[in-house]
FIPA-202918 format. One record per residue: x, z, y of N, C-alpha, C, CB in turn; residue in one letter. Coordinates in steps of 0.1 Angstrom, whole numbers, padded with zeros to 4 digits, always signed. Each point is the difference from the previous one (the first is absolute). Glycine has a CB too. Layout:
XZYXZYXZYXZYa/...
END
This chain:
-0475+0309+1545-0002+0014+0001+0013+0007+0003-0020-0001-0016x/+0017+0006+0030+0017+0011-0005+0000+0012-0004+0011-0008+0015x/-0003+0009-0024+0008+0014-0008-0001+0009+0009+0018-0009-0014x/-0011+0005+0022+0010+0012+0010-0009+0007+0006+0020-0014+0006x/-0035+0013+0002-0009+0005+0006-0013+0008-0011+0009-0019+0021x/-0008+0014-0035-0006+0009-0011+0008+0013-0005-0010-0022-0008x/+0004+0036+0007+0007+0007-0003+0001+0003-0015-0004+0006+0023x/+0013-0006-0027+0008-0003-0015-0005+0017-0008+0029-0020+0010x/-0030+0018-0026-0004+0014-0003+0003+0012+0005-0001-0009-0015x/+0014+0005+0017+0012+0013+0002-0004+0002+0013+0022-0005-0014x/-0022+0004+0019-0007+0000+0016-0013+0005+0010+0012-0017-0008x/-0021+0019-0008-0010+0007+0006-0004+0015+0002-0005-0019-0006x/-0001+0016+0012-0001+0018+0008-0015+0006-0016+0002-0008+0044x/+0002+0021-0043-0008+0005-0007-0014-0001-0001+0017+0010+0002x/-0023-0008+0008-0020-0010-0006-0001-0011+0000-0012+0012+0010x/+0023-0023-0008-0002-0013-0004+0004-0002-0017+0007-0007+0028x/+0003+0015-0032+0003+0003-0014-0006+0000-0008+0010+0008+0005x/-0021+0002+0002-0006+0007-0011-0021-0007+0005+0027+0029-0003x/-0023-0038+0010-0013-0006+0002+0000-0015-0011-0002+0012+0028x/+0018-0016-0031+0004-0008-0005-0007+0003-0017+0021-0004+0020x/-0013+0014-0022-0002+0012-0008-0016-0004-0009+0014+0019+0020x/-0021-0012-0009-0013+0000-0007-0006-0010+0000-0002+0016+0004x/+0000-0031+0006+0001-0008-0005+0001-0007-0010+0002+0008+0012x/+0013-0008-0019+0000-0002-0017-0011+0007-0007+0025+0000+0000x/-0028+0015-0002-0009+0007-0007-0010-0005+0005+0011+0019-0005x/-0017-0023+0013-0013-0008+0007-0006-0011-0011+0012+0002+0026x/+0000-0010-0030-0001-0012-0005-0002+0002-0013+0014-0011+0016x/-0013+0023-0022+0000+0001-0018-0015+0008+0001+0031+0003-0011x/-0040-0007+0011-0012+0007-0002-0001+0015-0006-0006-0023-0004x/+0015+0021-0008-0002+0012-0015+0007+0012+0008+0004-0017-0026x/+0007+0012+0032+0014+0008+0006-0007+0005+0013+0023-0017-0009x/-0032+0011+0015-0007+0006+0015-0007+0015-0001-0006-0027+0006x/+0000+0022-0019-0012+0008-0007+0009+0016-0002-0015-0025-0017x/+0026+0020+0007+0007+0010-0006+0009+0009+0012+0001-0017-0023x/+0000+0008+0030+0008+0009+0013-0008+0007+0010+0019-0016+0000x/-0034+0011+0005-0008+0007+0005-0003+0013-0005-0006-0018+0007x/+0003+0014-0018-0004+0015-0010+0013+0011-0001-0017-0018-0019x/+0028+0012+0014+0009+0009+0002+0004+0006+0015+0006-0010-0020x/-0009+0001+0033+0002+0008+0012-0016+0012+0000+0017-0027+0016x/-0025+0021-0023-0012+0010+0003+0005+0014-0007-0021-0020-0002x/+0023+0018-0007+0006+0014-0009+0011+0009+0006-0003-0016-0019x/+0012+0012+0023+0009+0004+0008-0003+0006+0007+0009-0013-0001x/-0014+0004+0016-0004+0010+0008-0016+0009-0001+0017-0016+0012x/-0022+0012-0023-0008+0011-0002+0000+0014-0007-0007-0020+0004x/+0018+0016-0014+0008+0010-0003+0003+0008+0013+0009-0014-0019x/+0002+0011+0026+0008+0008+0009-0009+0004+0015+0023-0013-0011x/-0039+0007+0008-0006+0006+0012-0008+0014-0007-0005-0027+0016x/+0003+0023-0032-0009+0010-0004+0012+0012-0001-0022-0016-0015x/+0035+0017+0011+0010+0009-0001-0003+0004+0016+0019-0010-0021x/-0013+0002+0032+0000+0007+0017-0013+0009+0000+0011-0023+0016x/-0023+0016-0023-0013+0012+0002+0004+0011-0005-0016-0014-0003x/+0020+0016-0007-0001+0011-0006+0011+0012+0004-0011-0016-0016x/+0021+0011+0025+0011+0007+0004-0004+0003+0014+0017-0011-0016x/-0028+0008+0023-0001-0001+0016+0002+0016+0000-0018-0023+0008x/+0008+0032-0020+0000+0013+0003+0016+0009+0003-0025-0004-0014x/+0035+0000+0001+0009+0004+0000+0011-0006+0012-0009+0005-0024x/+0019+0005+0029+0010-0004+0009+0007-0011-0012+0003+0026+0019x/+0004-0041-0008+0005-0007-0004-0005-0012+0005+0006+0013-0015x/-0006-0023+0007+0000-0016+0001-0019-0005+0000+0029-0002-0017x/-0035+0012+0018-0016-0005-0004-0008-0009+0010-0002+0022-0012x/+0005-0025+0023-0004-0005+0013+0009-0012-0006-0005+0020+0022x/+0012-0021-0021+0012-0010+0000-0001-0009-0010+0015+0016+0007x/-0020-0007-0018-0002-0012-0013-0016-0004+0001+0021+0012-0020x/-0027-0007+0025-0018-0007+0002+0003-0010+0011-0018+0025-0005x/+0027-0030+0016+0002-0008+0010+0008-0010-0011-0001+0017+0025x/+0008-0015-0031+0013-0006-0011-0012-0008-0011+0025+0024+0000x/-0029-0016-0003-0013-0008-0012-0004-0011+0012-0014+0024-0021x/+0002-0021+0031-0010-0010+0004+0011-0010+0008-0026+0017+0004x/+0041-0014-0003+0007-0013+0006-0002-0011-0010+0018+0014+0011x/-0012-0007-0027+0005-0010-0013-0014-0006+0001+0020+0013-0019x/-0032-0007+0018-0011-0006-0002-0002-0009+0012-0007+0018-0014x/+0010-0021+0023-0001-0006+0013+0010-0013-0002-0005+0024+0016x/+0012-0022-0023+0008-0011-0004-0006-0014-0007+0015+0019-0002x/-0027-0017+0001-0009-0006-0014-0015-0002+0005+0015+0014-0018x/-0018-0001+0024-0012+0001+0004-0009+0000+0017+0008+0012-0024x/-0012-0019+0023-0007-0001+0015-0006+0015+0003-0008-0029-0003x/-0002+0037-0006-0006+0009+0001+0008+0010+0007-0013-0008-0019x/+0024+0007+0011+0015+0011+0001+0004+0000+0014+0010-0005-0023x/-0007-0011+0023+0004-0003+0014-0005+0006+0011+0002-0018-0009x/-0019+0016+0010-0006+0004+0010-0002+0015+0002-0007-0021-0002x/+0012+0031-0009-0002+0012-0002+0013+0004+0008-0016+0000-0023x/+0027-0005+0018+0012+0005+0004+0003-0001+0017+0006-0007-0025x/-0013-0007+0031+0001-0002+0009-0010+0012+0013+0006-0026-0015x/-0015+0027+0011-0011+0011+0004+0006+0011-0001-0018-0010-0007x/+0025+0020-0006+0008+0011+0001+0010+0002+0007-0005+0001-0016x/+0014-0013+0017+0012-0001+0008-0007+0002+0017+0015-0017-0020x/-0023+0012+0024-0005+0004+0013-0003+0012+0001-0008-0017+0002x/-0001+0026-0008-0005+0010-0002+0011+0011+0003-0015-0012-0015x/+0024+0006+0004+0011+0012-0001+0009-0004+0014+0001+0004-0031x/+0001-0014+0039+0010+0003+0012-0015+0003+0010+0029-0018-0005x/-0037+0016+0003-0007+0010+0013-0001+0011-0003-0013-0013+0008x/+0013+0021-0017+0002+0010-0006+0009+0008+0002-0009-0010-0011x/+0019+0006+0014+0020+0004+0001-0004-0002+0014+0021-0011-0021x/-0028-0001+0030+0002+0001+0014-0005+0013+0007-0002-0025-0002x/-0012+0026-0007-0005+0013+0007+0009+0015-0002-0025-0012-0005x/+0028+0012-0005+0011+0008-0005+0008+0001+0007-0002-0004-0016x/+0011-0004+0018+0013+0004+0009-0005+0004+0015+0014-0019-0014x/-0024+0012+0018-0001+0003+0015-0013+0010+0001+0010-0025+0009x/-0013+0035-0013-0010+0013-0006+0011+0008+0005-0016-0005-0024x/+0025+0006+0025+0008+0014+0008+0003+0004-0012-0012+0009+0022x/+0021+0004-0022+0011+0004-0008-0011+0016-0009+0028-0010+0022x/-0038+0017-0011-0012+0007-0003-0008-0005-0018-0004-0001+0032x/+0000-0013-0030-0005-0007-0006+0005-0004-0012-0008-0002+0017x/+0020-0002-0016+0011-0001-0010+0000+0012-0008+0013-0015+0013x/-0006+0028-0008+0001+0009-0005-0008+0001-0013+0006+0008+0022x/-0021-0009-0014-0018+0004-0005+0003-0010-0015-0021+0002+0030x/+0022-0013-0024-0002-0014-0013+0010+0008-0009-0002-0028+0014x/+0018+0032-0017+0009+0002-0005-0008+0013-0010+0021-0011+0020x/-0021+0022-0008-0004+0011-0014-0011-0003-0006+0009+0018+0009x/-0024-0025-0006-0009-0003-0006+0004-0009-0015-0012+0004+0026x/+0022-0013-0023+0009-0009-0010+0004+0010-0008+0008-0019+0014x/-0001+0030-0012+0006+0006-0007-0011+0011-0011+0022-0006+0020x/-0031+0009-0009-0011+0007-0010-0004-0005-0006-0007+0011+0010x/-0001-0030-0012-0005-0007-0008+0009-0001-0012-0011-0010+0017x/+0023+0005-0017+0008+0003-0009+0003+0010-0012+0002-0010+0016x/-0002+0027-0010+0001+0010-0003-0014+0004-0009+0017+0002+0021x/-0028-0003-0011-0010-0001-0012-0002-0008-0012-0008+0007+0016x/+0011-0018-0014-0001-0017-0010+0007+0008-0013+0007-0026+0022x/+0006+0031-0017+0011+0004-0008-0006+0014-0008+0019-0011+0018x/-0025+0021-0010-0008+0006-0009-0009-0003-0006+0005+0009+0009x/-0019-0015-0003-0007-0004-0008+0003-0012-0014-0011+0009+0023x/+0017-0013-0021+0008-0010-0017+0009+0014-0009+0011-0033+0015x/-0009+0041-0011+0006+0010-0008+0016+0004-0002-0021-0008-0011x/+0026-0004+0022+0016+0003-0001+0003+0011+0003+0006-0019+0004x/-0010+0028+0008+0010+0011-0001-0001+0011-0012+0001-0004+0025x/-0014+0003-0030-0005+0007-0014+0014-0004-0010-0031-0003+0002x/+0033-0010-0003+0007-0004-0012+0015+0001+0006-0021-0017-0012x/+0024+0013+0024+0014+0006+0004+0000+0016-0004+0003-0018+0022x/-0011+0027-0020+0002+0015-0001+0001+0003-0016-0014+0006+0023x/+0004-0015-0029+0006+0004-0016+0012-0008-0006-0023+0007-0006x/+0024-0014+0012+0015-0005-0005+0011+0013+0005-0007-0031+0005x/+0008+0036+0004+0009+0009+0007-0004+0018-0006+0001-0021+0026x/-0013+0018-0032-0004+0010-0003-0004+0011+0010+0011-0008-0017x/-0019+0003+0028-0007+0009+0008-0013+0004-0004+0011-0008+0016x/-0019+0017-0016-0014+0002-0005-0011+0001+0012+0011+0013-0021x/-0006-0014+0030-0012-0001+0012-0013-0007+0000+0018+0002+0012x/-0028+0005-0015-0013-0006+0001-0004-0010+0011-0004+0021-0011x/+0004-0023+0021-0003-0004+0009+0010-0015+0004-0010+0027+0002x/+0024-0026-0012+0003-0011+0003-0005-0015-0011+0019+0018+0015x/-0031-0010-0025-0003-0012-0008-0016+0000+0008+0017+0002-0030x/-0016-0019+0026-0014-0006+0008-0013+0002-0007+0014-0017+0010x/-0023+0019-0005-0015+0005-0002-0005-0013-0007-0005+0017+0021x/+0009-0028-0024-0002-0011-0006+0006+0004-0020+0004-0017+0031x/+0009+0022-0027+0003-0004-0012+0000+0014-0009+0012-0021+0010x/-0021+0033-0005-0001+0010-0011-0001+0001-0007-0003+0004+0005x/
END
């Protein structure tokens, strides 16, 4: 056998590492069990958090794609979900970008109204105004009278 044409630990590229990696955890039954479950948690954690933030500006898209990855790590189901979104979402961007600048515009402020209402209806600008101490009726939400 020669050495010289096997690539040595130090030497491997990162998904060979970490295919090595799991591997080992493959081989301990208890340990497979215990690490599936904890990748399930994880990213089910951080997809149910991205849900719940989609309404608010920030990270909420980002971390519902971020959850069904970790879960994709583990999971065939995930896999095939992630794979199907990821299409979705660049035909999506394709139509997008090439819709003209008209269209864009339209998509942007309609984004920005969804938001705006989201943000009313959950009650933040109500609770921003009494923190600041504004009294305006109209900026607490009909939900949370």
């Amino acid at each position: 056998m020669d050495t010289a044409t096997e690539p040595q630990d130090s030497e491997r590229s990162g998904p060979a590492l970490w295919r090595a990696y799991r591997d080992r955890i493959a081989r301990r039954p208890t340990l497979e069990l215990v690490y599936r479950v904890g990748v399930a948690v994880v990213g089910t954690v951080v997809f149910v958090a991205g849900v719940i933030t989609i309404p608010f500006p920030g990270p909420g898209w980002a971390l519902v794609f971020a959850g069904i990855g970790i879960l994709a790590t583990e999971f065939a189901v995930a896999r095939r979900a992630l794979v199907w979104l990821r299409d979705k979402y660049r035909r999506g961007m394709a139509w997008y970008i090439s819709s003209g600048p008209l269209v864009q515009v339209i998509a942007f402020l309609a984004t920005c109204a969804l938001v705006v209402a989201t943000l009313w209806i959950l009650g933040t600008f109500g609770l921003v105004a009494d923190l600041i101490g504004v009294d305006w009726q109209w900026l607490h939400s009909p939900l949370m009278s």
